[in-house]
Each structure stands twice: as C-alpha cells, then as structure tokens.
C-alpha positions in Angstrom: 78.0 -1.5 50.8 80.4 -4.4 50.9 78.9 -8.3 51.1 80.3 -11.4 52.1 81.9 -13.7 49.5 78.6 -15.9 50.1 76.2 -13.0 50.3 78.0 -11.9 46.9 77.6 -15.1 44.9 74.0 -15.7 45.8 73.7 -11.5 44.3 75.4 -12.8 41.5 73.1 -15.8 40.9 69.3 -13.6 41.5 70.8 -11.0 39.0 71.7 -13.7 36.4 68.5 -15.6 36.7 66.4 -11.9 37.0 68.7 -11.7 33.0 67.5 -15.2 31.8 64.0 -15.2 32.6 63.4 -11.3 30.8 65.5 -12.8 27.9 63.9 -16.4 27.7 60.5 -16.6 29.2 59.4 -19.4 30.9 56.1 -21.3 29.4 53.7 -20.6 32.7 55.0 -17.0 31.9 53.9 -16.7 28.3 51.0 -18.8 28.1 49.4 -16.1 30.8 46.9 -13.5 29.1 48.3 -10.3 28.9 46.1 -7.9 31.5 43.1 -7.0 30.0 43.0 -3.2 29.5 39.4 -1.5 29.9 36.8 -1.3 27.5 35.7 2.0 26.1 32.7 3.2 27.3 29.7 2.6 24.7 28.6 5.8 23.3 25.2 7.6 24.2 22.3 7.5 22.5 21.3 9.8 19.8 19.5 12.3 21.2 17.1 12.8 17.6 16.2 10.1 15.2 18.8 10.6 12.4 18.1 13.5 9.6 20.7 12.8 7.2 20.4 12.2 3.8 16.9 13.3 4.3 15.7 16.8 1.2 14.2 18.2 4.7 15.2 21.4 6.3 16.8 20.0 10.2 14.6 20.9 12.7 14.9 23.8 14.7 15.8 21.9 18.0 18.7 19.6 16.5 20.2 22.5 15.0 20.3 23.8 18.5 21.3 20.6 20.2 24.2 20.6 17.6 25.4 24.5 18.8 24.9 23.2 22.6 27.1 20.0 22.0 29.5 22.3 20.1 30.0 24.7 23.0 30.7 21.8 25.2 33.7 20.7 23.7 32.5 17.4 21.8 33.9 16.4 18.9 31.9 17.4 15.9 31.7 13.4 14.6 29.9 12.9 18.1 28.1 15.8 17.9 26.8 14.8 14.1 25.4 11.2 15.7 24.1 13.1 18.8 21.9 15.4 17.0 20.9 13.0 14.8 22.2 15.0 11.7 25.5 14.8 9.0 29.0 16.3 10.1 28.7 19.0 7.0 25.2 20.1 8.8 26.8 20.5 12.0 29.4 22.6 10.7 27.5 24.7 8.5 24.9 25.5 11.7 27.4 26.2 14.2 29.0 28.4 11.6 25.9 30.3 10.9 25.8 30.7 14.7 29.2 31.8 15.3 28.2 34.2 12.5 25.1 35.9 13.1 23.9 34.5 16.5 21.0 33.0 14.4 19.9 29.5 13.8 17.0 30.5 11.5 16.8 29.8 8.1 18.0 31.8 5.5 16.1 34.0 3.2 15.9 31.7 0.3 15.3 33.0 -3.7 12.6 32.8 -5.5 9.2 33.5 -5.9 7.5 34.2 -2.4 4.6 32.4 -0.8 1.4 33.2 -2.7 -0.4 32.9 0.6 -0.4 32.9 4.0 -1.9 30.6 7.6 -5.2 32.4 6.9 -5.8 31.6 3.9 -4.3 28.1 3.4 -7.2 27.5 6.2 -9.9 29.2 4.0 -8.7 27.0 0.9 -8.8 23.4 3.1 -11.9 24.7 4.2 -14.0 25.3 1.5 -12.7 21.7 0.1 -14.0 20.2 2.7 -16.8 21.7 2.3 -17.4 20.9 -1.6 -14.6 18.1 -1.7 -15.9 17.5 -5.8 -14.3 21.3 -6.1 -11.8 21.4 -8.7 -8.5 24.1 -7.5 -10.0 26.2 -10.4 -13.6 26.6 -8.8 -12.1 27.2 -5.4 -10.1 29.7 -7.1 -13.5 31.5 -8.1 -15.1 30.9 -5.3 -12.8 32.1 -2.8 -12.1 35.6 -5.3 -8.6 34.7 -5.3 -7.0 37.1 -8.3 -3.5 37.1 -7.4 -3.3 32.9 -6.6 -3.0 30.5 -9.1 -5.5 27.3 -9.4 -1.8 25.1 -9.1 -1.3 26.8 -6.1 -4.6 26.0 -4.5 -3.4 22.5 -5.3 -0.3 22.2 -3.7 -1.9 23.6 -0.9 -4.5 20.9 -0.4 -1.9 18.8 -1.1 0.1 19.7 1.5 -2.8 19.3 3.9 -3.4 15.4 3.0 -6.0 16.2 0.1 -4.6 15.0 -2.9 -6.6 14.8 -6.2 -8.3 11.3 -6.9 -10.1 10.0 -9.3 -14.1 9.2 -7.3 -15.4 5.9 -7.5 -18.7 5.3 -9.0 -21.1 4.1 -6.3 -24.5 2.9 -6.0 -26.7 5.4 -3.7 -27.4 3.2 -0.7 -31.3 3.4 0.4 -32.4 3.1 4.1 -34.0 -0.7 3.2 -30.4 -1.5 1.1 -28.3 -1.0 4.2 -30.7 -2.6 6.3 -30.3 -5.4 3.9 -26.3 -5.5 4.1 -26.6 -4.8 7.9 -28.9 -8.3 7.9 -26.6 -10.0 6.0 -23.4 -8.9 7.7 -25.1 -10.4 11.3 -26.0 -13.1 10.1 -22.5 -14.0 8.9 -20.9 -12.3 11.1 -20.0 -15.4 13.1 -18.4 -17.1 10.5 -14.4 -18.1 10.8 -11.6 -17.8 7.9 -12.3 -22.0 8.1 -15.9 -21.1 7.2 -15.0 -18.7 4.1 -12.7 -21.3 2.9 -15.6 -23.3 2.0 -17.3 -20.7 -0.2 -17.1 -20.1 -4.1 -17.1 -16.7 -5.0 -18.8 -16.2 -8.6 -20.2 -13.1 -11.1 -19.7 -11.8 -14.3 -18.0 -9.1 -16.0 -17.6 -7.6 -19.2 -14.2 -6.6 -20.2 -13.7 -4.3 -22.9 -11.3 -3.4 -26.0 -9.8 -0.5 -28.1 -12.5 2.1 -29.1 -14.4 2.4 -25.8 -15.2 5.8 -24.0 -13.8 7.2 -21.2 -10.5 9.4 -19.8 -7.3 8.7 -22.2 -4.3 10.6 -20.6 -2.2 11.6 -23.0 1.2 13.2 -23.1 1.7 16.0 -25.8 2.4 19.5 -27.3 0.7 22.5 -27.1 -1.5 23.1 -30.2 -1.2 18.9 -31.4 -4.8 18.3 -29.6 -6.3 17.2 -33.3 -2.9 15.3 -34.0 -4.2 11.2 -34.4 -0.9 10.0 -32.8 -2.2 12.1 -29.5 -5.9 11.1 -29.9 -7.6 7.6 -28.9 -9.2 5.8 -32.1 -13.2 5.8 -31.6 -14.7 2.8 -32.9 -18.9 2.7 -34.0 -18.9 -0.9 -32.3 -16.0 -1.3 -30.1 -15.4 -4.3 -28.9 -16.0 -6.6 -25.8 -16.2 -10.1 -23.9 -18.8 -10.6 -21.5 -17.4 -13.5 -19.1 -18.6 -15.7 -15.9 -15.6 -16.4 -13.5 -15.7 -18.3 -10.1 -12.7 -18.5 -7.1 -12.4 -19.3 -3.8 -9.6 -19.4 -1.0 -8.3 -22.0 -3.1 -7.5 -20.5 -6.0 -8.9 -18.8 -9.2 -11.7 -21.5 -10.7 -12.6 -21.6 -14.1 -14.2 -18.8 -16.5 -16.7 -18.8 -19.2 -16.8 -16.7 -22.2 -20.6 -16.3 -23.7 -22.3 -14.0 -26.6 -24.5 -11.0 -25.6 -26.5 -11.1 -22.5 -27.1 -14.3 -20.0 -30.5 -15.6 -19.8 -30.9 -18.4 -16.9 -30.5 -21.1 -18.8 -27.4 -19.6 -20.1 -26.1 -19.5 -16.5 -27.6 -23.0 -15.4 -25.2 -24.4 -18.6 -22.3 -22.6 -17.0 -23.1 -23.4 -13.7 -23.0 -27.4 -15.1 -19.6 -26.8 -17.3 -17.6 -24.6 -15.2 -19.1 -23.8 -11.9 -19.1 -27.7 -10.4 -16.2 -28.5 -12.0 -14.4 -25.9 -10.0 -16.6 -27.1 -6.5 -14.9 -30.5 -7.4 -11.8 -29.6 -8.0 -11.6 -26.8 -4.9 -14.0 -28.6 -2.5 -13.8 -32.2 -3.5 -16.7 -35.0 -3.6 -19.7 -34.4 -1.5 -17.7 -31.4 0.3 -19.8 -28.8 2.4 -20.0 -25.5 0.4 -21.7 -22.4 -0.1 -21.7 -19.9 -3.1 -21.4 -16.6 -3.3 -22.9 -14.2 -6.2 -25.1 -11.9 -7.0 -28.7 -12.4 -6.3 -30.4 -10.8 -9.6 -33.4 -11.6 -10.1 -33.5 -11.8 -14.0 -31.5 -14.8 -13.8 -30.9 -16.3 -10.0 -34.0 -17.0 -8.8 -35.7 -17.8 -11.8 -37.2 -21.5 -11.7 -35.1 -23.4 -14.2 -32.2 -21.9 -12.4 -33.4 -22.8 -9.0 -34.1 -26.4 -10.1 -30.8 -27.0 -11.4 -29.3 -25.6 -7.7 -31.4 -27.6 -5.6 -30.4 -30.6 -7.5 -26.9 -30.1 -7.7 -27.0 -29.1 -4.1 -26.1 -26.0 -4.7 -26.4 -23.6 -1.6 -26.0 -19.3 -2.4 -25.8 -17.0 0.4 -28.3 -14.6 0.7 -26.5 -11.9 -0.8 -28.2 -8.4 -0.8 -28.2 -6.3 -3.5 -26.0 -3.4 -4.3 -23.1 -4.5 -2.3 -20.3 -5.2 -5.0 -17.4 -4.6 -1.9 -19.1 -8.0 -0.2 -17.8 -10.1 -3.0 -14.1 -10.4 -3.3 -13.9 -10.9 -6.8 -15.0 -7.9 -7.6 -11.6 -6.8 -6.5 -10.3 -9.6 -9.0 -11.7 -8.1 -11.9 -10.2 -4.4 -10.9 -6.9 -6.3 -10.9 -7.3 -8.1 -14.2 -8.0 -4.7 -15.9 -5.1 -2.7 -14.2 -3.2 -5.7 -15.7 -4.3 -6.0 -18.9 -4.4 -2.1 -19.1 -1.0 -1.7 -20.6 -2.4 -3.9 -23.8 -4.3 -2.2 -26.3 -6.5 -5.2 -27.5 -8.3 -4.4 -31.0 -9.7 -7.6 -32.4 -12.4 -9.9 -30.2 -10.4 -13.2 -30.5 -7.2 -11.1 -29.6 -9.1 -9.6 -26.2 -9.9 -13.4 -25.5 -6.8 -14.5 -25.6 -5.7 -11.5 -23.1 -8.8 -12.4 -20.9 -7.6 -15.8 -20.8 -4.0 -15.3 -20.1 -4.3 -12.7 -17.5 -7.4 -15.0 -15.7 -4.6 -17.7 -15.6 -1.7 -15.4 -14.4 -4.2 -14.9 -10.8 -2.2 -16.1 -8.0 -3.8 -18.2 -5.3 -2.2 -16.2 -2.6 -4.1 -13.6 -4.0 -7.3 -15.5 -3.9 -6.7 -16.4 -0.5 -5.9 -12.9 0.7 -9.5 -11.8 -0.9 -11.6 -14.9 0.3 -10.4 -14.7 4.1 -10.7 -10.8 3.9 -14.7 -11.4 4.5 -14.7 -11.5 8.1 -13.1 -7.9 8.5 -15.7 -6.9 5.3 -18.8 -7.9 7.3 -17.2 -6.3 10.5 -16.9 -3.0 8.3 -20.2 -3.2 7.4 -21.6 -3.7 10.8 -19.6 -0.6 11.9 -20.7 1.6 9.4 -24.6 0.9 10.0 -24.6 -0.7 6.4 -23.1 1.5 4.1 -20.3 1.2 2.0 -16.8 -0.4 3.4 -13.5 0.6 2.0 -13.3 -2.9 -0.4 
C-alpha cells in the first residue's frame, strides 16, 4: 500500500514515538500498579482433627478418607492436611491398599491378648462391685488361671480405674450430715466478700523421721533386710504439734507448743498469734468471723469462751467431722507434700522446716482456698451432707 508523503511522515512519527515510550516510560506509566493477578483460593478445611505425631494407631475412617482423596487425584501433601494425618501415613495406607485391598491393621508380634470383650466386662465389674479389690483378689475371685494379676490391672486401667491410694474418712452419721447440711444453709448465702472476712484456724501435728506408715522404696530382689532399702524405726520418733491461722489474705501466724493444748493453752495463743493476725489481716475494729474446729475439750470451755467474748471474737458454728469445710486443712496436705522430700531427724531441725515451708505459703494460694467456700457449702448441700470432694 503506497501513502502520501504527509500520510508517510505522520507513519513515521506514531512508529517512533510507539519506540520511545516502550524504551523510556513515561512517569503516569510506571507509577501505575501492575494488574493485580488473582489470589489463590484458600485451602479447605481438614476434614479430621490432626493425628500426627500422635503413638495412636489413625483411625479407621481417616485412613479411608486418605485412600478416597488419593483416588481423586489430590496431591498427597493435601491429602496429609485433609485427613488430618502425616504425608509418610498417607503413603504407607494407600500402599497397604494398593497392596492387599485392606485398610486393617496388621497382625502385630507379640504376646496375644490375655482376654477378650467378655471378660474385660466381668473384670470392670466385679471392681465395681468390691472397688477395695486388689488385681490379685479379683484374680481369685473371678478363677482366672491363665491371666495375670498385672493384667487385670491394665485392664481397669484402661477402663478409667486406676489404683489410688483411699483417703481415711470419718463415717458420717445421719445427725453429722444433718449437722453439715444446717451449717451449709445457713451460710449458704454468703458472697466471696463475706469469706474474705473470716480467719481460718486449727492445729496440726507434723511429724519426723521414724514414724509408721508406707515407705516406697526402689530395690533388688533378695535386698529386703538390706538398711540402705529399709526406713530407720525410731522408739520415740519425733514431732511438732502447731496452731496456724489464714485467711483470704494470706497465711497468718503459727504457734509451736509442747504435748497436748488445754484451753488456756489455746486462749494464750489466741492472745499471741491469733489477734495479731485479725489486726494485721482485718485491721482495727474490722468485722470478722473465725473459722475452727468446735471441740469441746477446748472451745467451748469457760475460760476459753471468756477470753472470745471479750476480745470480740465471733466462731462459726462449725459442725463436727467436717475437715473438707475448713480450707486449711488443704494447707496442711500441701505443707507435708512439700516438706515430704526432707527427711527431718532432730525436733529443732523439723521446726525449722515447719517454719520455713509455713512461710513459703503463697497468698494466692490462700485466697484460692478461702473463696473456694461458697462452692464447698454448695457441694455439701448437693450431696445431702456428706462428704465433698475438698
């Protein structure tokens, strides 16, 4: 096609300017965002919470799902977070597949199972029935020849029955849990605010090297009689009776005495320790209460009772039997779980551990015990007065 000379040289010019703008840019031109390309798609969901890393055998269903995903062409990294399982489980299921057209497990080796549905039922059973049953006398009871008492243990393990050590408890009469149940209403009302204001108090004897009671011990067969595997047994072992006080607060103070605690033994620790603590917890002429044991040996004797009503000292009417009502009970069980890996021999070196550990309480943890009443009393209420799980 031929052009004019004027149709020619305006060509000329559009193809030269068409050169210079692809070779230098103009400003407008390069300052504009590229055009945005589109954003992957997020993945899917997993289909299974993840398994891996878990010591359990995958669950029947994911190692499906992962066969299922396989055949439909996903990749096997997508197939791994799918199934909720690791990449070298998903190849070794959809190998086993490919191979025998199974996904069950394989014959493992070893010994067999010792029993079978029935009679892991008829084991459970019977320890529900005499939960105090050691695996050995179930072993007898149930005639089982061929299955060993660790067996039998495993499993009641397996059905949620582990071995525990009981606590020793009080036998609740009718009258003491109509006592707890009285108490528990009439308190029952009462705020955190309310239980801030109370001092918790009782005593507790804490006790050394030489004492009786289950020692486990780690050792070797025929070194039973061997003194580096046997606890020491002492004709007059050791011990420090002690009166302690908290509140919400924090811990108070404690009190060591000598042999037992007449009532004016307690009314001259009540005036040494106990109001000091009110002071220092409550301040002057603050609204309180105390908590503590109501026995009668001591508490309500008269020179006792003077001393309260003078110093305006207001108990609760705490009914008797019910340790799990007074929170520092619980502080005493975690005084001797902490002083439990010190084997005190000598009286003035068990004071000085009673001493230390008493000091080492945390007032978070007092707080957590004192404002745990309300749900205590509600437990109580519940259970028609019997025991609650403090």
């Amino acid at each position: 096609m031929h052009l004019c000379a004027q149709c020619e040289a305006t060509h000329d010019a559009e193809l030269r300017a068409a050169a210079h703008e692809r070779r230098y840019p103009s400003s407008a031109a390069a300052a504009a965002p590229a055009p945005s390309e589109p954003s992957p798609p997020s993945p899917p969901q997993p289909l299974f919470s993840s398994h891996a890393g878990s010591h359990g055998r995958l669950p029947l269903i994911q190692r499906a799902a992962a066969v299922v995903l396989e055949k439909q062409g996903l990749p096997r990294g997508v197939i791994a977070q799918q199934a909720g399982t690791s990449l070298p489980s998903v190849r070794r299921w959809v190998s086993r597949f490919e191979q025998t057209g199974s996904l069950a497990d394989e014959q493992r080796s070893g010994r067999p199972r010792m029993t079978d549905e029935a009679l892991d039922t008829a084991i459970v059973g019977a320890s529900h029935v005499d939960p105090f049953a050691t695996p050995r006398q179930l072993k007898r009871k149930l005639e089982l020849a061929d299955v060993s008492a660790r067996t039998i243990d495993r499993r009641l393990i397996e059905a949620g029955l582990p071995g525990r050590v009981a606590r020793h408890v009080f036998q609740l009469t009718d009258d003491h849990k109509r006592q707890r149940l009285s108490f528990a209403h009439g308190y029952e009302r009462w705020t955190e605010d309310d239980w801030r204001r109370v001092l918790f108090a009782d005593i507790k004897t804490f006790e050394g090297v030489g004492h009786s009671g289950q020692v486990w011990v780690r050792r070797p067969v025929g070194e039973a009689s061997n003194e580096t595997y046997s606890v020491p047994h002492k004709p007059h072992p050791i011990s420090v009776p002690a009166w302690g006080c908290f509140s919400a607060h924090g811990p108070g103070y404690m009190a060591m005495f000598e042999g037992s605690l007449d009532a004016a033994g307690l009314r001259d620790i009540f005036r040494d320790y106990l109001l000091p603590a009110v002071k220092e917890h409550f301040g002057e002429a603050a609204d309180w209460w105390l908590l503590h044991d109501n026995d009668p040996g001591r508490h309500k004797s008269q020179v006792l009772r003077i001393f309260m009503h003078n110093n305006y000292i207001r108990p609760l009417d705490f009914p008797p039997y019910s340790p799990d009502l007074n929170p520092i009970e619980n502080v005493w069980r975690e005084m001797d779980l902490r002083m439990a890996s010190t084997r005190a021999d000598a009286k003035a070196e068990l004071e000085a551990l009673v001493t230390k550990t008493w000091g080492d309480i945390e007032p978070t943890y007092c707080s957590k015990l004192a404002l745990s009443m309300p749900k205590r009393i509600a437990q109580v209420i519940e259970r028609k007065g019997a025991y609650t799980d403090y």
